[in-house]
mmJSON file of the N, C-alpha and C atoms, coordinates in Angstrom:
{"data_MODEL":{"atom_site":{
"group_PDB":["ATOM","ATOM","ATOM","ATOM","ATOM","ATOM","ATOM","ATOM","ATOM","ATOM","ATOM","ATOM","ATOM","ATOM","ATOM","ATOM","ATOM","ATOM","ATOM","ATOM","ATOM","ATOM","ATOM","ATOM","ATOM","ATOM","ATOM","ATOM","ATOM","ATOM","ATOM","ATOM","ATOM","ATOM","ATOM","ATOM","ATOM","ATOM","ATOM","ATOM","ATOM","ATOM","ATOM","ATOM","ATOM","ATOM","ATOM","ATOM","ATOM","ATOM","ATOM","ATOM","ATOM","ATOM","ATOM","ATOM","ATOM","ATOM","ATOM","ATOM","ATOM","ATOM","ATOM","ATOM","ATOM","ATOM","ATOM","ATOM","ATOM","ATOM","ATOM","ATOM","ATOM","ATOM","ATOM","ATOM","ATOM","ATOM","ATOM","ATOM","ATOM","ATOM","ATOM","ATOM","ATOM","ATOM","ATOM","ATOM","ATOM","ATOM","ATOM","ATOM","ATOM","ATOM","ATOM","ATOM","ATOM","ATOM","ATOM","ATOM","ATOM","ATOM","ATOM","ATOM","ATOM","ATOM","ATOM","ATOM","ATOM","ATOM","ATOM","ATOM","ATOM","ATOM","ATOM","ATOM","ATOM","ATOM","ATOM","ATOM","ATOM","ATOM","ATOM","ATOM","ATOM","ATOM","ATOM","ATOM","ATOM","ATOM","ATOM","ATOM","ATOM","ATOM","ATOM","ATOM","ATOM","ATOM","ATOM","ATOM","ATOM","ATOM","ATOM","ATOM","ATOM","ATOM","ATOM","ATOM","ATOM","ATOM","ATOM","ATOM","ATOM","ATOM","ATOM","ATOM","ATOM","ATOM","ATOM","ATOM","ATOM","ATOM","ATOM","ATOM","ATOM","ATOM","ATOM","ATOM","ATOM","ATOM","ATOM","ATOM","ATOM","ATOM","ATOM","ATOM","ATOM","ATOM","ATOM","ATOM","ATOM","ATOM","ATOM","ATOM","ATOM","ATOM","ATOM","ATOM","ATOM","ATOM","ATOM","ATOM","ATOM","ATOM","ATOM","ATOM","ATOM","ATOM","ATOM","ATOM","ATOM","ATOM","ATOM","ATOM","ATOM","ATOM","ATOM","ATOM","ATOM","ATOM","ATOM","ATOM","ATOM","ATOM","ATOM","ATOM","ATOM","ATOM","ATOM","ATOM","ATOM","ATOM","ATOM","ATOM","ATOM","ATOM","ATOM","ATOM","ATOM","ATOM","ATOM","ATOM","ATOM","ATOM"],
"id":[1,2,3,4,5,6,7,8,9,10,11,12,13,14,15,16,17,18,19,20,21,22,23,24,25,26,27,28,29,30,31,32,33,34,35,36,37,38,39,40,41,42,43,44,45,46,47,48,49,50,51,52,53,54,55,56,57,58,59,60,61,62,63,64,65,66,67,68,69,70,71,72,73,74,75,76,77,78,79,80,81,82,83,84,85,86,87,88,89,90,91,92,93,94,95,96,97,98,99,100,101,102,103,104,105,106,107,108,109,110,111,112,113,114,115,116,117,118,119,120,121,122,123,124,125,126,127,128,129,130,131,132,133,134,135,136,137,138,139,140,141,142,143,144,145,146,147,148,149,150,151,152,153,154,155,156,157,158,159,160,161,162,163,164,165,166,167,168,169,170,171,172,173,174,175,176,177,178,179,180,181,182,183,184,185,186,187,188,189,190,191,192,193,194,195,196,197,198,199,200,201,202,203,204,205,206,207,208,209,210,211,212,213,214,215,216,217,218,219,220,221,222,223,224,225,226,227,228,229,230,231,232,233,234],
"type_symbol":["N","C","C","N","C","C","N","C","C","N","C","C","N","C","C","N","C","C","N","C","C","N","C","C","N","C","C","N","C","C","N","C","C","N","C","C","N","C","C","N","C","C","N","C","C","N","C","C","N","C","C","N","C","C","N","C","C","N","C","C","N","C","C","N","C","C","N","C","C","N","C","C","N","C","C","N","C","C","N","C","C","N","C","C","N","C","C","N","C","C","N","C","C","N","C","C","N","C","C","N","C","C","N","C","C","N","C","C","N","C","C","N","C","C","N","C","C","N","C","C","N","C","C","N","C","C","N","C","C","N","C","C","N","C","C","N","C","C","N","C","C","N","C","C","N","C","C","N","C","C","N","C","C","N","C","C","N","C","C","N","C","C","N","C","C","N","C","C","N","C","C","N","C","C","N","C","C","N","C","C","N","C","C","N","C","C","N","C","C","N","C","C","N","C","C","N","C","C","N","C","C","N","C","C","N","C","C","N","C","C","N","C","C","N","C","C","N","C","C","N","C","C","N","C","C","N","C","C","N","C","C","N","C","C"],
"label_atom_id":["N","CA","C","N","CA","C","N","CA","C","N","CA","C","N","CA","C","N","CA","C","N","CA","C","N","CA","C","N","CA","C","N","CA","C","N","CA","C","N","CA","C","N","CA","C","N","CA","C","N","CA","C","N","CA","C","N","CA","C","N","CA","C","N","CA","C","N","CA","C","N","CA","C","N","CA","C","N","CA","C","N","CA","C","N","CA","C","N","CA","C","N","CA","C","N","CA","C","N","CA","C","N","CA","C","N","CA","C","N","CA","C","N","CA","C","N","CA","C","N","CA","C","N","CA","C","N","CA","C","N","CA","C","N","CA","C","N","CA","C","N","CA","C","N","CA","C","N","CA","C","N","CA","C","N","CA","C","N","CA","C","N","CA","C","N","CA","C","N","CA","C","N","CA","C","N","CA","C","N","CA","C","N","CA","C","N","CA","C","N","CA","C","N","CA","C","N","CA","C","N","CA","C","N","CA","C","N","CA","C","N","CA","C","N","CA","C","N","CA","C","N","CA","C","N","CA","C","N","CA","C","N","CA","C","N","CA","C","N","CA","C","N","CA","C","N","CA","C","N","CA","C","N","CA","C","N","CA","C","N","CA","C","N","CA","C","N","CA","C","N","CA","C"],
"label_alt_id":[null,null,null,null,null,null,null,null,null,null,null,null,null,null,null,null,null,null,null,null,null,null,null,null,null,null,null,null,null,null,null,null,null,null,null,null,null,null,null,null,null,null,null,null,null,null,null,null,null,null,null,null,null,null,null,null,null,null,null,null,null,null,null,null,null,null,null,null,null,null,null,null,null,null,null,null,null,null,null,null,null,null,null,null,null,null,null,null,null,null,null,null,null,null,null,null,null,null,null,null,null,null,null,null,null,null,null,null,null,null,null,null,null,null,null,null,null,null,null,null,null,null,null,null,null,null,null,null,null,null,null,null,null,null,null,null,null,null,null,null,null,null,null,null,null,null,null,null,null,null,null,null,null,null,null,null,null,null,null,null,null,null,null,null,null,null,null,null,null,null,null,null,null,null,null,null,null,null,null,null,null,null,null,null,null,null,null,null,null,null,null,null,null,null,null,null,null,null,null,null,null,null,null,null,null,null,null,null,null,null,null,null,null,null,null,null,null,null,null,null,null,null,null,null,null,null,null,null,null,null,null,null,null,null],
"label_comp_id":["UNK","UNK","UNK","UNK","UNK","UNK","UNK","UNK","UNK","UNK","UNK","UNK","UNK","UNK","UNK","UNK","UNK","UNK","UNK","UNK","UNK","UNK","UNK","UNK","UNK","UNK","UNK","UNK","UNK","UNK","UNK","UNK","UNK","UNK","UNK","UNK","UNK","UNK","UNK","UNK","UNK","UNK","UNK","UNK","UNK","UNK","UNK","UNK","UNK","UNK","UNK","UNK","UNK","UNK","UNK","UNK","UNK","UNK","UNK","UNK","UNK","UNK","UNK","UNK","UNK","UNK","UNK","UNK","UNK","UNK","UNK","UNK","UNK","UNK","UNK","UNK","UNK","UNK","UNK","UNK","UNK","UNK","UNK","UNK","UNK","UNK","UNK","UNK","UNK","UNK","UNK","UNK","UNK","UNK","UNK","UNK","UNK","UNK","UNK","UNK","UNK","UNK","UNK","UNK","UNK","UNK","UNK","UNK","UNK","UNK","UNK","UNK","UNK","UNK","UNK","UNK","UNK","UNK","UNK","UNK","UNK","UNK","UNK","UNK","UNK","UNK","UNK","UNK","UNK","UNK","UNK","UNK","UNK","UNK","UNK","UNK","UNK","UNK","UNK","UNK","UNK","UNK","UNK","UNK","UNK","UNK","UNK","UNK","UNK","UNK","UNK","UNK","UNK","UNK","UNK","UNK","UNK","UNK","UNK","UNK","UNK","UNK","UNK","UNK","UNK","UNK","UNK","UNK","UNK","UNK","UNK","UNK","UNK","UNK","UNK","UNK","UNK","UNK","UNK","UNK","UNK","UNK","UNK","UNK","UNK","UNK","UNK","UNK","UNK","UNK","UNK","UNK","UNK","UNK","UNK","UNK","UNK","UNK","UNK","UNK","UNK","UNK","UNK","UNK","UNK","UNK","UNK","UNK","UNK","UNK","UNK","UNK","UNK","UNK","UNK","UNK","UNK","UNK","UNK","UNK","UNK","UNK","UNK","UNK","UNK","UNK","UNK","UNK","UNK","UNK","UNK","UNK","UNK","UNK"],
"label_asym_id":["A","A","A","A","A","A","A","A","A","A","A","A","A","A","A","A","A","A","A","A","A","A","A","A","A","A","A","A","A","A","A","A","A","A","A","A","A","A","A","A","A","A","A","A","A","A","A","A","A","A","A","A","A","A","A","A","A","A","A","A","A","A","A","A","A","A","A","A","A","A","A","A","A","A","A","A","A","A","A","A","A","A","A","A","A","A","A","A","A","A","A","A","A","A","A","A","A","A","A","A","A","A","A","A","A","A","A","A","A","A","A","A","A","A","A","A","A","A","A","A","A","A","A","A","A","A","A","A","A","A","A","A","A","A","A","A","A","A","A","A","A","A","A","A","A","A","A","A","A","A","A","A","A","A","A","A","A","A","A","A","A","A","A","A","A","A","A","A","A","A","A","A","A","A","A","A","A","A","A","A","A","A","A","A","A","A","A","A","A","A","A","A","A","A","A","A","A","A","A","A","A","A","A","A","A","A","A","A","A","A","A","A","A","A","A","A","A","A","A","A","A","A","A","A","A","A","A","A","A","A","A","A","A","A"],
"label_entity_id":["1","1","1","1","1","1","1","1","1","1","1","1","1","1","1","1","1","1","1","1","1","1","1","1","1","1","1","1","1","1","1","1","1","1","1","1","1","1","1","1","1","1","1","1","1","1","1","1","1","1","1","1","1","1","1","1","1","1","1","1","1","1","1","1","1","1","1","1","1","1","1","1","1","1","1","1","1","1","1","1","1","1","1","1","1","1","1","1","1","1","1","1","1","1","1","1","1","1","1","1","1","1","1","1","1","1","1","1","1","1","1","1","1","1","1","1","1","1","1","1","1","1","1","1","1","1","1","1","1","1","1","1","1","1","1","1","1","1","1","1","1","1","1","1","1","1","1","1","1","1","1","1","1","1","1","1","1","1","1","1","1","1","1","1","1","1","1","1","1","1","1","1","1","1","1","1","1","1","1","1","1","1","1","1","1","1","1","1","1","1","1","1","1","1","1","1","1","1","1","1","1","1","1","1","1","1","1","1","1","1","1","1","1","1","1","1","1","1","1","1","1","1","1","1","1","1","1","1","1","1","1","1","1","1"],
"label_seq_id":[1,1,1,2,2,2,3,3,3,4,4,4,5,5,5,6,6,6,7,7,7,8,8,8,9,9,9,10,10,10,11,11,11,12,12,12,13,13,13,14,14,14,15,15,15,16,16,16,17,17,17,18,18,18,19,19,19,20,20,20,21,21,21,22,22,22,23,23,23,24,24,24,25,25,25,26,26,26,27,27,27,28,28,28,29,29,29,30,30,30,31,31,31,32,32,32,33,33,33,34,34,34,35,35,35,36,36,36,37,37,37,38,38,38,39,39,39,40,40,40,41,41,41,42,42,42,43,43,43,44,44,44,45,45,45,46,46,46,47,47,47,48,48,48,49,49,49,50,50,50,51,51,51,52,52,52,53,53,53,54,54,54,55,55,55,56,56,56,57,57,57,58,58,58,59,59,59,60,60,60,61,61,61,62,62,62,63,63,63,64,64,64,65,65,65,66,66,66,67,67,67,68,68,68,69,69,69,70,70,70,71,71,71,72,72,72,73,73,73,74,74,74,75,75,75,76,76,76,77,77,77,78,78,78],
"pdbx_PDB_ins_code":[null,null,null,null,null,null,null,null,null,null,null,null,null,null,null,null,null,null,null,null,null,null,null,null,null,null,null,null,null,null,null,null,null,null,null,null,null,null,null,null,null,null,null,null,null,null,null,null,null,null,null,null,null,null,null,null,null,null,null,null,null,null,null,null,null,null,null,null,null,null,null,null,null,null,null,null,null,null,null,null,null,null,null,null,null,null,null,null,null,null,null,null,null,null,null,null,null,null,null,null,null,null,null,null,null,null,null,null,null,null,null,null,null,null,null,null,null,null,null,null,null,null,null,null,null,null,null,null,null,null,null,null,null,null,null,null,null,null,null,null,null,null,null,null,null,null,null,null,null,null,null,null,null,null,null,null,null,null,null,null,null,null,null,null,null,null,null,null,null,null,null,null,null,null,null,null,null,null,null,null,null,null,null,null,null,null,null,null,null,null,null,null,null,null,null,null,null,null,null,null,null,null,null,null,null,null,null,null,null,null,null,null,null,null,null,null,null,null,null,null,null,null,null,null,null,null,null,null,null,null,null,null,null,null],
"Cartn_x":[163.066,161.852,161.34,160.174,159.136,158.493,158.42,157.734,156.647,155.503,154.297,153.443,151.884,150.972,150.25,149.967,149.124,147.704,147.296,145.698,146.421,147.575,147.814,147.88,148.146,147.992,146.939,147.771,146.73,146.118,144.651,144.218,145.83,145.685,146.299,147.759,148.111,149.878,150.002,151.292,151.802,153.05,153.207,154.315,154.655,156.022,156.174,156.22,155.537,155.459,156.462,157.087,158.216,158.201,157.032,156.697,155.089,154.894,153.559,153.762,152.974,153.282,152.514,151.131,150.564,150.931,150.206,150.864,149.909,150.084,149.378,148.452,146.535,146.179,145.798,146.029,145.347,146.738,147.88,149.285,149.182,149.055,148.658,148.151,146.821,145.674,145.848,146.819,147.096,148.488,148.945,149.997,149.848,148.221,147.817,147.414,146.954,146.061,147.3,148.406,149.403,150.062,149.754,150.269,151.61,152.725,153.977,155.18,156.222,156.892,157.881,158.126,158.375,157.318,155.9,154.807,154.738,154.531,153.976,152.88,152.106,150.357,150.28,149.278,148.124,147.18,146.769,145.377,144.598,143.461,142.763,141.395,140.781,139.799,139.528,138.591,138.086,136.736,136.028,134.51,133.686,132.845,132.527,132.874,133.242,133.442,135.272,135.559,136.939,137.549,136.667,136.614,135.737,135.93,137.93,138.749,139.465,140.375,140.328,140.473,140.69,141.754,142.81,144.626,144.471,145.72,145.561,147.297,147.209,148.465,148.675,149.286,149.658,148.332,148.111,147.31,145.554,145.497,143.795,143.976,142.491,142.37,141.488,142.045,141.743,141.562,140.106,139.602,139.978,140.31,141.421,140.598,140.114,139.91,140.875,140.498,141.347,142.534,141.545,142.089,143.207,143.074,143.984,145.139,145.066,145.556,146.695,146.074,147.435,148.553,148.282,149.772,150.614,150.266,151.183,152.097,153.246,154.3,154.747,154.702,154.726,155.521,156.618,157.554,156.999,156.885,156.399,157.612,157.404,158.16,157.65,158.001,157.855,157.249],
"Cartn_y":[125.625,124.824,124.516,124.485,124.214,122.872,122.096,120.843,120.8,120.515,120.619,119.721,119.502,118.53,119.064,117.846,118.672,118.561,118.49,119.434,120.654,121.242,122.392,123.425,123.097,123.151,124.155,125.33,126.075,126.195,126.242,126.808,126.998,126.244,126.436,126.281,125.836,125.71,124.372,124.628,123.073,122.905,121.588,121.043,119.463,119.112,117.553,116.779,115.673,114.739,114.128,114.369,113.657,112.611,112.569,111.062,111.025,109.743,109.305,107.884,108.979,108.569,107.403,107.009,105.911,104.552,103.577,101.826,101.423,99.893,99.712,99.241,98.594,99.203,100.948,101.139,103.027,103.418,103.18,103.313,102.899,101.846,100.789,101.821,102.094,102.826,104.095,104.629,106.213,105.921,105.191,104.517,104.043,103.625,102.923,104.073,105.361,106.142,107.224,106.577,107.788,108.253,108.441,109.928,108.733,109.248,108.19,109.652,109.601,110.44,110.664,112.005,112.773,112.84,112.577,113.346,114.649,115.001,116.97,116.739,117.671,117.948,118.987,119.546,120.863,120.88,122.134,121.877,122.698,122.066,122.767,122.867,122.636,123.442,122.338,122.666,122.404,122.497,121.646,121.581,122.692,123.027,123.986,124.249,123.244,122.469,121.882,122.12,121.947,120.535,119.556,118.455,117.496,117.195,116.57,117.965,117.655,118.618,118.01,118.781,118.144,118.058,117.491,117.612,117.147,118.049,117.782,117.132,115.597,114.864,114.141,113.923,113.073,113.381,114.478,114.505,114.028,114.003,113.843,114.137,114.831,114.997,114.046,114.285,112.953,114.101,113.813,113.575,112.934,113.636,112.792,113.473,112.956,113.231,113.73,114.918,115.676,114.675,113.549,112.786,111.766,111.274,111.021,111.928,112.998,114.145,114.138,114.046,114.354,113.404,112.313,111.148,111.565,112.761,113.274,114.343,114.169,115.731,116.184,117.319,117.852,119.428,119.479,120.11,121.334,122.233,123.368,124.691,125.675,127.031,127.429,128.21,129.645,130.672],
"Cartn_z":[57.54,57.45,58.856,58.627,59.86,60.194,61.264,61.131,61.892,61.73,62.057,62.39,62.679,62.528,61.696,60.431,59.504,60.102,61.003,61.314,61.618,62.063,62.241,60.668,59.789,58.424,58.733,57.602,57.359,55.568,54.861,53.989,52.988,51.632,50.93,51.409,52.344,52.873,52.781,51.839,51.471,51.996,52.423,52.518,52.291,52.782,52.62,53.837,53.678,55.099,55.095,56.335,56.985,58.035,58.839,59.452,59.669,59.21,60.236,61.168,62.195,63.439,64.274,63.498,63.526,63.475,64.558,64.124,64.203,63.915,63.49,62.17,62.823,61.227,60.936,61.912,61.466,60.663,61.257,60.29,58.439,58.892,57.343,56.335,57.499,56.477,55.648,56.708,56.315,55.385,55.387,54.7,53.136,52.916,51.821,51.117,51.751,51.041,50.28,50.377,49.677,50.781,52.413,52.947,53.025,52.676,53.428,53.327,53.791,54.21,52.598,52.22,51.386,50.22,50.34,49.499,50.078,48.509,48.772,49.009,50.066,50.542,50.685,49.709,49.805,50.679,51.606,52.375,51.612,50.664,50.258,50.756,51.888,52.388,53.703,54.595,55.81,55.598,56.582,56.596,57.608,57.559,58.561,59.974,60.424,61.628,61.983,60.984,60.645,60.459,60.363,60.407,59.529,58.107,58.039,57.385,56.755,55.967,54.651,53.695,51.883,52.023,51.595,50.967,49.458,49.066,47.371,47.703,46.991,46.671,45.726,44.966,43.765,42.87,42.416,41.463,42.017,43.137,43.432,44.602,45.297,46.382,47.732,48.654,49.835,50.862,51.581,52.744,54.069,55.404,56.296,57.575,58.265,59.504,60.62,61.423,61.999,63.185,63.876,64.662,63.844,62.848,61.422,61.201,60.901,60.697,61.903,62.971,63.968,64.06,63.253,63.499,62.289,61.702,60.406,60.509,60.323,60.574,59.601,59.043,57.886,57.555,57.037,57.397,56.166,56.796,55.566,55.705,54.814,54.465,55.556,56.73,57.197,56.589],
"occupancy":[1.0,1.0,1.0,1.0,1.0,1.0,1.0,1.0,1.0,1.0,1.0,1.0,1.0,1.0,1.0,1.0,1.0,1.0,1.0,1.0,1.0,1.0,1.0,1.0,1.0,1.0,1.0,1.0,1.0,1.0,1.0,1.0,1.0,1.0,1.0,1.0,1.0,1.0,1.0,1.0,1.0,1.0,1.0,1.0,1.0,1.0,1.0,1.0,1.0,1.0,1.0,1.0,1.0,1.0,1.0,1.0,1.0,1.0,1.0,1.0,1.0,1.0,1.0,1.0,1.0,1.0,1.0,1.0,1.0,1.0,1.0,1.0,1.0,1.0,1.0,1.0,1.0,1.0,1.0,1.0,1.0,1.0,1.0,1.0,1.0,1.0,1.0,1.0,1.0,1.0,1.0,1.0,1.0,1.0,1.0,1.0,1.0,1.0,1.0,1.0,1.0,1.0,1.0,1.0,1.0,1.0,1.0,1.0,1.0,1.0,1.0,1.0,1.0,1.0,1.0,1.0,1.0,1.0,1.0,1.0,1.0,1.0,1.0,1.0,1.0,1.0,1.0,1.0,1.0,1.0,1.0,1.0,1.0,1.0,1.0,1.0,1.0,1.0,1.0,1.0,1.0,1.0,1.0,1.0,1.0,1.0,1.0,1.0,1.0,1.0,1.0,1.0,1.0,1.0,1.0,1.0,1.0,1.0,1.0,1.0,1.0,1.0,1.0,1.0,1.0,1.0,1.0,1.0,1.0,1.0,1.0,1.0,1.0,1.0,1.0,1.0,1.0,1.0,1.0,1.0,1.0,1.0,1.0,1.0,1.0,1.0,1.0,1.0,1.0,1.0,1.0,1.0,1.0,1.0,1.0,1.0,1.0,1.0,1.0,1.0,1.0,1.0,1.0,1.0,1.0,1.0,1.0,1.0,1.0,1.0,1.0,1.0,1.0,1.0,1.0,1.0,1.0,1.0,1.0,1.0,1.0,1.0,1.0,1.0,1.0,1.0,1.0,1.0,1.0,1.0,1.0,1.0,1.0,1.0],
"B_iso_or_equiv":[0.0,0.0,0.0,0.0,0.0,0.0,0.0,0.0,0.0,0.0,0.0,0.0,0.0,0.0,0.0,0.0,0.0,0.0,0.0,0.0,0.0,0.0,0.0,0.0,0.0,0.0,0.0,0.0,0.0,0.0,0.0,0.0,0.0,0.0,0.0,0.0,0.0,0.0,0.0,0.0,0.0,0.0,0.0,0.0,0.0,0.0,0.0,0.0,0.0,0.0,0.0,0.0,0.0,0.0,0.0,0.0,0.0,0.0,0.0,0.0,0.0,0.0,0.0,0.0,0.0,0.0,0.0,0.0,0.0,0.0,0.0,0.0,0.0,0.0,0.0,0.0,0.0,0.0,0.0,0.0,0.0,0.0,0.0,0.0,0.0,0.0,0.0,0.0,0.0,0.0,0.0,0.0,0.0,0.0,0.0,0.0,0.0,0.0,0.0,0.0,0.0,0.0,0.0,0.0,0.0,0.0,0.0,0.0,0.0,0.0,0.0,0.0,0.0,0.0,0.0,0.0,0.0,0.0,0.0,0.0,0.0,0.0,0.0,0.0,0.0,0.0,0.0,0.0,0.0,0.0,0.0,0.0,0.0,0.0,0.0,0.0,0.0,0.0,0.0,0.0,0.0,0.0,0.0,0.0,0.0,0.0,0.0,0.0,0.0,0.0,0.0,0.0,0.0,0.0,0.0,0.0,0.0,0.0,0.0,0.0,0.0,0.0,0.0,0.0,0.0,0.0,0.0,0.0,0.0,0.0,0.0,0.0,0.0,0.0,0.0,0.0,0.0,0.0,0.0,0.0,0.0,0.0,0.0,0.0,0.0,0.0,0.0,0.0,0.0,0.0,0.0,0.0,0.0,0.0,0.0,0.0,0.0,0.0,0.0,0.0,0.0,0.0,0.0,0.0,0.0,0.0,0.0,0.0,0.0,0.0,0.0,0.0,0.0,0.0,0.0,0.0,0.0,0.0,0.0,0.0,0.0,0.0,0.0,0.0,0.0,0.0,0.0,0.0,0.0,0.0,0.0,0.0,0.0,0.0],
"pdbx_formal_charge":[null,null,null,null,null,null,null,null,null,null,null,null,null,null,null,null,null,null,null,null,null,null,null,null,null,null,null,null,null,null,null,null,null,null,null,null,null,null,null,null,null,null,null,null,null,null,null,null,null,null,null,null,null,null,null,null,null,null,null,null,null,null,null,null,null,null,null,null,null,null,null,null,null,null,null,null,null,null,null,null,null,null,null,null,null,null,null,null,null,null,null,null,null,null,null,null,null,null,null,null,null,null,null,null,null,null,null,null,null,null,null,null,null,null,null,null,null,null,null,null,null,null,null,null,null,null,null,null,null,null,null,null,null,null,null,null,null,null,null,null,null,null,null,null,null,null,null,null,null,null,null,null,null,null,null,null,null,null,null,null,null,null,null,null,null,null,null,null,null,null,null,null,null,null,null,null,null,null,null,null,null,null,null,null,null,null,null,null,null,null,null,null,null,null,null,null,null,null,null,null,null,null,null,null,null,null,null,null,null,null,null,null,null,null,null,null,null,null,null,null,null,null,null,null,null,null,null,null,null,null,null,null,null,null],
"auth_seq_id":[1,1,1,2,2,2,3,3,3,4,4,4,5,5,5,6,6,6,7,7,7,8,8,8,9,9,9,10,10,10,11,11,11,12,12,12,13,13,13,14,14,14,15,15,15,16,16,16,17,17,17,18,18,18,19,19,19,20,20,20,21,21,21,22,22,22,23,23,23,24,24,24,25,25,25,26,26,26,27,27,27,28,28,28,29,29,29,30,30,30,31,31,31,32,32,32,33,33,33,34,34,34,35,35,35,36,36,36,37,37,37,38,38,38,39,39,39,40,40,40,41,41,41,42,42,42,43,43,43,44,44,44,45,45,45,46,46,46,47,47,47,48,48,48,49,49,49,50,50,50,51,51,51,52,52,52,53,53,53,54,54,54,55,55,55,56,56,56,57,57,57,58,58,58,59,59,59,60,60,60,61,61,61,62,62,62,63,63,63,64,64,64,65,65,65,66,66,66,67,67,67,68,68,68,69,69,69,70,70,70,71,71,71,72,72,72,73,73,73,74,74,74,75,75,75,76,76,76,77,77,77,78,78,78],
"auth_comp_id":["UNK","UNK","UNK","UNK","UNK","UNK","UNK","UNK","UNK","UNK","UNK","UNK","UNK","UNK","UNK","UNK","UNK","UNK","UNK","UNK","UNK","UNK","UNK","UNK","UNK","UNK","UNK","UNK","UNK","UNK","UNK","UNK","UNK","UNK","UNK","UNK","UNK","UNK","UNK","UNK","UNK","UNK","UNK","UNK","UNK","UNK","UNK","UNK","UNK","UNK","UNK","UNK","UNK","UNK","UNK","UNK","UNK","UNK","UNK","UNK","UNK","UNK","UNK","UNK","UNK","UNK","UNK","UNK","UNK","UNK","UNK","UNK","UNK","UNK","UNK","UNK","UNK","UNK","UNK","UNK","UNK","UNK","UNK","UNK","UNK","UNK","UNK","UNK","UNK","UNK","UNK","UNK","UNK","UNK","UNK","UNK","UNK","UNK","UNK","UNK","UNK","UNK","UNK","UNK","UNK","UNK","UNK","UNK","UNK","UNK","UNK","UNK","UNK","UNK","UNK","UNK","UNK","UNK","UNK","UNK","UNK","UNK","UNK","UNK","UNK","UNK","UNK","UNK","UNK","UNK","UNK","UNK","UNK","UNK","UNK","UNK","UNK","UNK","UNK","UNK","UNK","UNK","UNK","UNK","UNK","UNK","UNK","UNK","UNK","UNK","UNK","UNK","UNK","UNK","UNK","UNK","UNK","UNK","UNK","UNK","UNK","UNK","UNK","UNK","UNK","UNK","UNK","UNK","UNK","UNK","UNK","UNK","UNK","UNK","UNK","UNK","UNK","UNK","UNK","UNK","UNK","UNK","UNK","UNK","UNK","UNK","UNK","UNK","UNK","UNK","UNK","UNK","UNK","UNK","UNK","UNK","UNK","UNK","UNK","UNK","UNK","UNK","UNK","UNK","UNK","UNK","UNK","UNK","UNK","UNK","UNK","UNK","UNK","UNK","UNK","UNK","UNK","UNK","UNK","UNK","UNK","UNK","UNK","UNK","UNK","UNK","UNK","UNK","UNK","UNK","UNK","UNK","UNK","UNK"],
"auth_asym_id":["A","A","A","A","A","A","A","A","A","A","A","A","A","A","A","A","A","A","A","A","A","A","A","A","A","A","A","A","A","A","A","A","A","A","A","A","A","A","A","A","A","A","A","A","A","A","A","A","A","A","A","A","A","A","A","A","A","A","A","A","A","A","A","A","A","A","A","A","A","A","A","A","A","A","A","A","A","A","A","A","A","A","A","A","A","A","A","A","A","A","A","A","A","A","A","A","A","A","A","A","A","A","A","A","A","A","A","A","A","A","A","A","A","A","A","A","A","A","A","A","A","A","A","A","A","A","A","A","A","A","A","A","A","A","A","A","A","A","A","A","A","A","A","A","A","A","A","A","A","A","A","A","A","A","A","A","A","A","A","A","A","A","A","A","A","A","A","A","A","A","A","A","A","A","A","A","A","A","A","A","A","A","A","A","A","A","A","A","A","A","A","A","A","A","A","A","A","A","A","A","A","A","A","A","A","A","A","A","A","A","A","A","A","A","A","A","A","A","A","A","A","A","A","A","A","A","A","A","A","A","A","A","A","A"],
"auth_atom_id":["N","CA","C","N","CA","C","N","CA","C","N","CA","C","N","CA","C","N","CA","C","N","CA","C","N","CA","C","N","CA","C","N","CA","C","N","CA","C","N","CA","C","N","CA","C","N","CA","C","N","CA","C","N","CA","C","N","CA","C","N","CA","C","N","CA","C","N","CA","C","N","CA","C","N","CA","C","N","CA","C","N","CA","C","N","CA","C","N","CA","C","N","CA","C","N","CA","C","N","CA","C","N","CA","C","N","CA","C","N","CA","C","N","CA","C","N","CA","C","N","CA","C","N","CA","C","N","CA","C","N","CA","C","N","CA","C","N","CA","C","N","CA","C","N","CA","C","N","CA","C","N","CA","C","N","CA","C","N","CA","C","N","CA","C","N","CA","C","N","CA","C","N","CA","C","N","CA","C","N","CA","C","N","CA","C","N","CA","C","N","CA","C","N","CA","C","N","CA","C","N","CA","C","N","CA","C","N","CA","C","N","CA","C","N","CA","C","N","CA","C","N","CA","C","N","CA","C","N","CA","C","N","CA","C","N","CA","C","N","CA","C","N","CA","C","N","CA","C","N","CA","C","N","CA","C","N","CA","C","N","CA","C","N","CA","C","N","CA","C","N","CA","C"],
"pdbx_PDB_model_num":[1,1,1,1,1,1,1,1,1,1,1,1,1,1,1,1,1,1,1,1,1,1,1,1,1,1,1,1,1,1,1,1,1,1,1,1,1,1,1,1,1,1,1,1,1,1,1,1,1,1,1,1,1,1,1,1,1,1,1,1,1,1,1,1,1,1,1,1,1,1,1,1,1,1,1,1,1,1,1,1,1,1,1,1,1,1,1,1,1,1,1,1,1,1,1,1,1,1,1,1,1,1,1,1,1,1,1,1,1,1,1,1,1,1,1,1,1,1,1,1,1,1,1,1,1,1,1,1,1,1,1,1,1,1,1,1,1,1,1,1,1,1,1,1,1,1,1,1,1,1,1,1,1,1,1,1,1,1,1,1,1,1,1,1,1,1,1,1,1,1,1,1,1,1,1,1,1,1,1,1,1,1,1,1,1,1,1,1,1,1,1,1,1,1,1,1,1,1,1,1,1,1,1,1,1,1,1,1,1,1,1,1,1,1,1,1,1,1,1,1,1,1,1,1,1,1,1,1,1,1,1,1,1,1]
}}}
């Protein structure tokens, strides 16, 4: 297994979050919205611009801004 930043996440590659790295209220926030360490996350698409990213988790999908995105480590398959 691989550990990553999920803005590094590519299209359709899933894995499970193993830390976020935020404190804080930006921690809190990303904390409240589901991402917390051992959820599964899907990247299911990017904006033209690549910014934000979709993730599919617990049954609905969430919108996360790329600068968001980088306090997340996310251990995926090779």
């Amino acid at each position: 297994m691989l550990t990553v930043n999920l803005r590094r996440m590519k299209k359709n590659q899933t894995g499970t979050i193993t830390a976020v790295n935020a404190r804080g209220e930006l921690g809190r926030r990303i904390r409240d919205m589901g991402l917390v360490p051992g959820t599964q996350v899907t990247i299911k698409g990017r904006a033209p611009l690549y910014d934000p990213v979709a993730l599919r988790l617990m049954g609905f999908t969430l919108t996360l801004r790329n600068d968001e995105a980088n306090y997340i480590d996310v251990e995926v398959k090779e």
